[in-house]
Jmol script that loads the backbone (N, CA, C; Angstrom):
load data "model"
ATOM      1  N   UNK A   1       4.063 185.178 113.668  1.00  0.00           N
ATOM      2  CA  UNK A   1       2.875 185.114 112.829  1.00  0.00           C
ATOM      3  C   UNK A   1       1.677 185.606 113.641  1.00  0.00           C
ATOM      4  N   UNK A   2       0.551 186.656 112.692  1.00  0.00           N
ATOM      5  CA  UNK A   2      -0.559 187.068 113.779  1.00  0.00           C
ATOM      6  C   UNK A   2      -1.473 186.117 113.736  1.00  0.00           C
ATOM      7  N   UNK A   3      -2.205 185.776 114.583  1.00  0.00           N
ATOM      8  CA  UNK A   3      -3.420 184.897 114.585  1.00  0.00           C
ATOM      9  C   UNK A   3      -5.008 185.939 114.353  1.00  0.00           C
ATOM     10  N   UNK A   4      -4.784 186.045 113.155  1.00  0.00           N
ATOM     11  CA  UNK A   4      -6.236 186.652 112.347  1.00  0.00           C
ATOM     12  C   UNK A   4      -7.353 185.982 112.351  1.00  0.00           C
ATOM     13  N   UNK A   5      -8.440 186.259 112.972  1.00  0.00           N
ATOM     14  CA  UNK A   5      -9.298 185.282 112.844  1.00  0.00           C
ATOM     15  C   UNK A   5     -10.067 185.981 111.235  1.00  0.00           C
ATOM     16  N   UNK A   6     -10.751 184.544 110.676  1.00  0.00           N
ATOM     17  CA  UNK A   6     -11.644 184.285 110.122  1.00  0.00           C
ATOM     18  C   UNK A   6     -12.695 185.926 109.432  1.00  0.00           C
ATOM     19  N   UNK A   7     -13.478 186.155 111.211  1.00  0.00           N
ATOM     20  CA  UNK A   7     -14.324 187.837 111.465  1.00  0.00           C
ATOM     21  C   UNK A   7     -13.658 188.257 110.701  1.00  0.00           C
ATOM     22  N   UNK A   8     -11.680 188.624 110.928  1.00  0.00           N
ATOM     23  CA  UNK A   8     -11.480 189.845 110.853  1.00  0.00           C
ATOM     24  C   UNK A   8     -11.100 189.804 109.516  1.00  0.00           C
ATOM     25  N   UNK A   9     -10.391 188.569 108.931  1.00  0.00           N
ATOM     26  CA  UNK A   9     -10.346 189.036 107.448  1.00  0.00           C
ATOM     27  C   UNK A   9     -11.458 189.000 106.488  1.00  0.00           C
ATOM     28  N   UNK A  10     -12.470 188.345 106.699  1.00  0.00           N
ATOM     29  CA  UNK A  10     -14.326 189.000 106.326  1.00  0.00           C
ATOM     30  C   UNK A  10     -14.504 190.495 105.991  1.00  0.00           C
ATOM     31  N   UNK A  11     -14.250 190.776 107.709  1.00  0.00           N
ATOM     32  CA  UNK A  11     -14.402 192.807 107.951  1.00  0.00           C
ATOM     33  C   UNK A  11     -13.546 193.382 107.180  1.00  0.00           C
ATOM     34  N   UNK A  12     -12.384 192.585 106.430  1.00  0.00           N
ATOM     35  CA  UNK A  12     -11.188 193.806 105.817  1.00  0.00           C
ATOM     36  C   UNK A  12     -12.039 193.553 104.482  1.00  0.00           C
ATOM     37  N   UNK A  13     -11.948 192.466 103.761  1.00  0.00           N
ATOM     38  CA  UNK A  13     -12.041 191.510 102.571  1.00  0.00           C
ATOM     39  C   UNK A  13     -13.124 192.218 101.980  1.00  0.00           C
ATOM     40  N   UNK A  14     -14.702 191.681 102.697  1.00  0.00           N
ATOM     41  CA  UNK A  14     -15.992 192.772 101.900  1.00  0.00           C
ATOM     42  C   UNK A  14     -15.877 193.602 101.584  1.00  0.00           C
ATOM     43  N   UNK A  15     -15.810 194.431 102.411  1.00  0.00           N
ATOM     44  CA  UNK A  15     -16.031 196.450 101.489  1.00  0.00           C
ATOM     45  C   UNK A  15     -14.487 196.219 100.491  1.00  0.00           C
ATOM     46  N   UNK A  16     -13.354 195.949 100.749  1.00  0.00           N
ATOM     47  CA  UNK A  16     -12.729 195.903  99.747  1.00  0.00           C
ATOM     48  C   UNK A  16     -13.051 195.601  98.760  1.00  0.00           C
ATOM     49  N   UNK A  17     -13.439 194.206  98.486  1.00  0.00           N
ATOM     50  CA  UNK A  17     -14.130 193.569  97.119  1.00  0.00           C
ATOM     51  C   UNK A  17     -15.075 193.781  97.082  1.00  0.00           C
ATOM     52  N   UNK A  18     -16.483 194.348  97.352  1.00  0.00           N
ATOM     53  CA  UNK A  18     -17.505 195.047  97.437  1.00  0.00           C
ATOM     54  C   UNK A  18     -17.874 196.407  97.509  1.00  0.00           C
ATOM     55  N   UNK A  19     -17.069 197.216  98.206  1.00  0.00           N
ATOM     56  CA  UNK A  19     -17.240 198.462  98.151  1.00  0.00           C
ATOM     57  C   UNK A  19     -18.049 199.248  99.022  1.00  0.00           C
ATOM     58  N   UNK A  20     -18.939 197.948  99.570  1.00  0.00           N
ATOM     59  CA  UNK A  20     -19.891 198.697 100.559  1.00  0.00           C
ATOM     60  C   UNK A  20     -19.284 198.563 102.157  1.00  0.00           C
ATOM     61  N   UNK A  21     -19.755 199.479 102.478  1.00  0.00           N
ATOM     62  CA  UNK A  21     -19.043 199.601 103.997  1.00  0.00           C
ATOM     63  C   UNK A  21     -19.522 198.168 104.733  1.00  0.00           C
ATOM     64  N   UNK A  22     -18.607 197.424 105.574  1.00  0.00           N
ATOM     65  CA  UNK A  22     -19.095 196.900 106.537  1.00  0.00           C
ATOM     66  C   UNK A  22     -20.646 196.386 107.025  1.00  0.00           C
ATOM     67  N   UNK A  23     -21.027 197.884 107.877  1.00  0.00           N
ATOM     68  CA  UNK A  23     -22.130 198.226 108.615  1.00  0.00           C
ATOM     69  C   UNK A  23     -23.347 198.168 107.963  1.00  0.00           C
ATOM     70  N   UNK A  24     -23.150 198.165 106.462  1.00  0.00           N
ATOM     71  CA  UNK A  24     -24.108 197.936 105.532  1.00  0.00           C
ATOM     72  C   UNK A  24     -24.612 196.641 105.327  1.00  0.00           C
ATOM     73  N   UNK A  25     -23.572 195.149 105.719  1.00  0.00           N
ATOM     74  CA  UNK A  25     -24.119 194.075 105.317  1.00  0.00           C
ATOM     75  C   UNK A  25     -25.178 193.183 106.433  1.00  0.00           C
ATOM     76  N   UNK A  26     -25.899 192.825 106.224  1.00  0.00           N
ATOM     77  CA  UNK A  26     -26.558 192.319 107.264  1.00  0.00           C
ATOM     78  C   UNK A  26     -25.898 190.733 107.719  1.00  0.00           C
ATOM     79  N   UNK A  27     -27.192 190.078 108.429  1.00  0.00           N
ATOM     80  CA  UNK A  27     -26.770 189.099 109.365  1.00  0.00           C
ATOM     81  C   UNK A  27     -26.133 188.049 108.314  1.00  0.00           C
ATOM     82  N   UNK A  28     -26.613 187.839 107.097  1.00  0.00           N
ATOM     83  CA  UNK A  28     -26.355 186.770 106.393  1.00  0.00           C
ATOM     84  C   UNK A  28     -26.073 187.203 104.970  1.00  0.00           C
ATOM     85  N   UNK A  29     -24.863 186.508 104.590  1.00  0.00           N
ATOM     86  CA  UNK A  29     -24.614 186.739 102.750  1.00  0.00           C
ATOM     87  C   UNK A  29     -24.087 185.716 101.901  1.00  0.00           C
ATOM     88  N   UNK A  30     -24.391 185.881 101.033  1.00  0.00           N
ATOM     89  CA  UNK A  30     -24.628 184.811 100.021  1.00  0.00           C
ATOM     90  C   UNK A  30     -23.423 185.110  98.905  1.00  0.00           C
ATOM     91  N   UNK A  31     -22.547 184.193  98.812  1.00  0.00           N
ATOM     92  CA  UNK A  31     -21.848 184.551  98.010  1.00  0.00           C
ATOM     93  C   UNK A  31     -21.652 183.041  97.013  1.00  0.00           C
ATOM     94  N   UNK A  32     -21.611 183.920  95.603  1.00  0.00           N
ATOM     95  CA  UNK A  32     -21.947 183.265  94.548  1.00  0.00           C
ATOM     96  C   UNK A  32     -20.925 183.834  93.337  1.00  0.00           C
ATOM     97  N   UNK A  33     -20.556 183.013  92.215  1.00  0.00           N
ATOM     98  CA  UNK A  33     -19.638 183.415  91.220  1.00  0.00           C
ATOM     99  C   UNK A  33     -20.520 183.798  90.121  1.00  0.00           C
ATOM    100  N   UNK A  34     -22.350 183.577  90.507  1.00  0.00           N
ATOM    101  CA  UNK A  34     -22.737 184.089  89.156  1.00  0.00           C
ATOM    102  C   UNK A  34     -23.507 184.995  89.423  1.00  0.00           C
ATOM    103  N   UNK A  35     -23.535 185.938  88.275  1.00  0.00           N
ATOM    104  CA  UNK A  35     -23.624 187.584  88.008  1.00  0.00           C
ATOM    105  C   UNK A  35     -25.397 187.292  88.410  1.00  0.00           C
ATOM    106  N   UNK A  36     -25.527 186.117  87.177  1.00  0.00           N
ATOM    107  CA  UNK A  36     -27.003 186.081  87.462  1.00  0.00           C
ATOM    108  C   UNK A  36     -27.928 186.083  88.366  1.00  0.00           C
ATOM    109  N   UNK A  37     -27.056 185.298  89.439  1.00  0.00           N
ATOM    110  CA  UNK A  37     -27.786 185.430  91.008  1.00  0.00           C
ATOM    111  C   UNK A  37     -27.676 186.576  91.505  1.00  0.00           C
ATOM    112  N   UNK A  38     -26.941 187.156  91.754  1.00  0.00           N
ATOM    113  CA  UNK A  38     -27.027 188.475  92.129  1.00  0.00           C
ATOM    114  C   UNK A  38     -28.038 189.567  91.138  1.00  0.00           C
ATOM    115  N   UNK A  39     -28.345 189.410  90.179  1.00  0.00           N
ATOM    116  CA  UNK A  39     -29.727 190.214  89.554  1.00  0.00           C
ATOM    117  C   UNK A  39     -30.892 189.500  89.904  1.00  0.00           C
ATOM    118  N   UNK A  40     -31.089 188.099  89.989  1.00  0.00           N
ATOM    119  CA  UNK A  40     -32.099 187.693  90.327  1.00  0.00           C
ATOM    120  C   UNK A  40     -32.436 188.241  91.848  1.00  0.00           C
ATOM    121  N   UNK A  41     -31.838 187.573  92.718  1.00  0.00           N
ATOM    122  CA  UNK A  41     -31.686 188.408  94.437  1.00  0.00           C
ATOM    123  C   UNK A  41     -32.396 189.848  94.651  1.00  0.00           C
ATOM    124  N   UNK A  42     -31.384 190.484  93.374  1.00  0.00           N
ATOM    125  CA  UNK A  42     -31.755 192.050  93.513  1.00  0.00           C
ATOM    126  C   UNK A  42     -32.875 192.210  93.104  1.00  0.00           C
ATOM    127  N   UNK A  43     -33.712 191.816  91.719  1.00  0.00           N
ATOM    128  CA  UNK A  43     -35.096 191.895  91.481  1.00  0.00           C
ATOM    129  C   UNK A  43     -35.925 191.470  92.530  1.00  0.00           C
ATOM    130  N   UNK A  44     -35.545 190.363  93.195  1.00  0.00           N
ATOM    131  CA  UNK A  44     -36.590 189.622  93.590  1.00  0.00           C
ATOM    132  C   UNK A  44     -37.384 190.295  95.200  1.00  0.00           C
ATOM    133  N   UNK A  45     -36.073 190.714  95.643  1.00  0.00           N
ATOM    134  CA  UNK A  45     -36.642 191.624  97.124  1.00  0.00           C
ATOM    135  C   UNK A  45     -36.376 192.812  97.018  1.00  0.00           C
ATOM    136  N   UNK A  46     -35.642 193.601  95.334  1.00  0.00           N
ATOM    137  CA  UNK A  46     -36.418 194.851  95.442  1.00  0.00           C
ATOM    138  C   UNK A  46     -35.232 195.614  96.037  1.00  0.00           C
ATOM    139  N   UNK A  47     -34.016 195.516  95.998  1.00  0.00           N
ATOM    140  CA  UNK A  47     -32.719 196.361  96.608  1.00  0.00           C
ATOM    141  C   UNK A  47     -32.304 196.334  95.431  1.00  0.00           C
ATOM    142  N   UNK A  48     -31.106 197.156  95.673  1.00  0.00           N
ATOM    143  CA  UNK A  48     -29.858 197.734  94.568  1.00  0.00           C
ATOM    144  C   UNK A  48     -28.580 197.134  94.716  1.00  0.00           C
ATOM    145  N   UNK A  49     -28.114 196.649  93.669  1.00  0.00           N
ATOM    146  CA  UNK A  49     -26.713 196.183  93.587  1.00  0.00           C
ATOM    147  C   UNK A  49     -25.654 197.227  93.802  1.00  0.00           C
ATOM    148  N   UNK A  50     -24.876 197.070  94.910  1.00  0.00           N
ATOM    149  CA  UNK A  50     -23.797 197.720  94.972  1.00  0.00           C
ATOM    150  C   UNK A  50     -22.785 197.196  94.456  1.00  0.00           C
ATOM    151  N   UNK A  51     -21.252 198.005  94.521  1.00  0.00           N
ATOM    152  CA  UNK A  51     -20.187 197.755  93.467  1.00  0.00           C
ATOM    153  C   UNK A  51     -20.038 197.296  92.266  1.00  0.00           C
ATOM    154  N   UNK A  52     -20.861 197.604  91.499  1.00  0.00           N
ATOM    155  CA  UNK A  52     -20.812 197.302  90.112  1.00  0.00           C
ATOM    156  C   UNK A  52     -19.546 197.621  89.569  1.00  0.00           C
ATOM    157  N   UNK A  53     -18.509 198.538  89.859  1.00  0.00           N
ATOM    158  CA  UNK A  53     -17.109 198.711  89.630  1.00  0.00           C
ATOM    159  C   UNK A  53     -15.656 198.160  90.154  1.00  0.00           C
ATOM    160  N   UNK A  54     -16.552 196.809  91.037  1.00  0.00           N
ATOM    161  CA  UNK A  54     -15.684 196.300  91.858  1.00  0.00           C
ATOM    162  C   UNK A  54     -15.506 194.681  91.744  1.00  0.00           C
ATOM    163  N   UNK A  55     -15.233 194.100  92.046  1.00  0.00           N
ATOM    164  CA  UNK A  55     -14.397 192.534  91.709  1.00  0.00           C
ATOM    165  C   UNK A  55     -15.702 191.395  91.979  1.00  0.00           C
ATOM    166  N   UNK A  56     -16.184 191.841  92.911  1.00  0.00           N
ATOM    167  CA  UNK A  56     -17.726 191.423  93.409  1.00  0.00           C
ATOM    168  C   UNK A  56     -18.540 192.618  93.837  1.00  0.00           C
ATOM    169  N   UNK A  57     -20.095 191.756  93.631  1.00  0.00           N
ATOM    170  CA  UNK A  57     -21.259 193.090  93.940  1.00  0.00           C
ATOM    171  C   UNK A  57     -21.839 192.648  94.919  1.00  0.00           C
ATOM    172  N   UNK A  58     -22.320 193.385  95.621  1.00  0.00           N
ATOM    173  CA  UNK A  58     -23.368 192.961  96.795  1.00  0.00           C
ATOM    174  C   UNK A  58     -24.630 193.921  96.714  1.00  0.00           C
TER     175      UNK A  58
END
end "model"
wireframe off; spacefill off
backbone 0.3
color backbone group
């Protein structure tokens, strides 16, 4: 059995279910099951929702 840490299935997991590369996410993320938070977030400081075609958005 491999001993995967935590990091590394994060680093595979995001851009998969997100779409955005890695290098794109910053120090801290917020993950939430509602759509709504993620439009509020995005209005509120003014960025763009990525993966809208994907399982989760960031």
């Amino acid at each position: 059995m491999s001993d995967i840490t935590k990091l590394e299935i994060a680093r595979n997991w995001l851009p998969r279910y997100t779409g955005m590369p890695i290098d794109d996410f910053g120090d801290y993320i917020l993950l939430t099951n509602f759509r709504n938070y993620v439009e509020k977030f995005a209005e509120r400081c003014g960025c763009d929702i990525v993966g809208e075609d994907r399982p989760m958005q960031a």
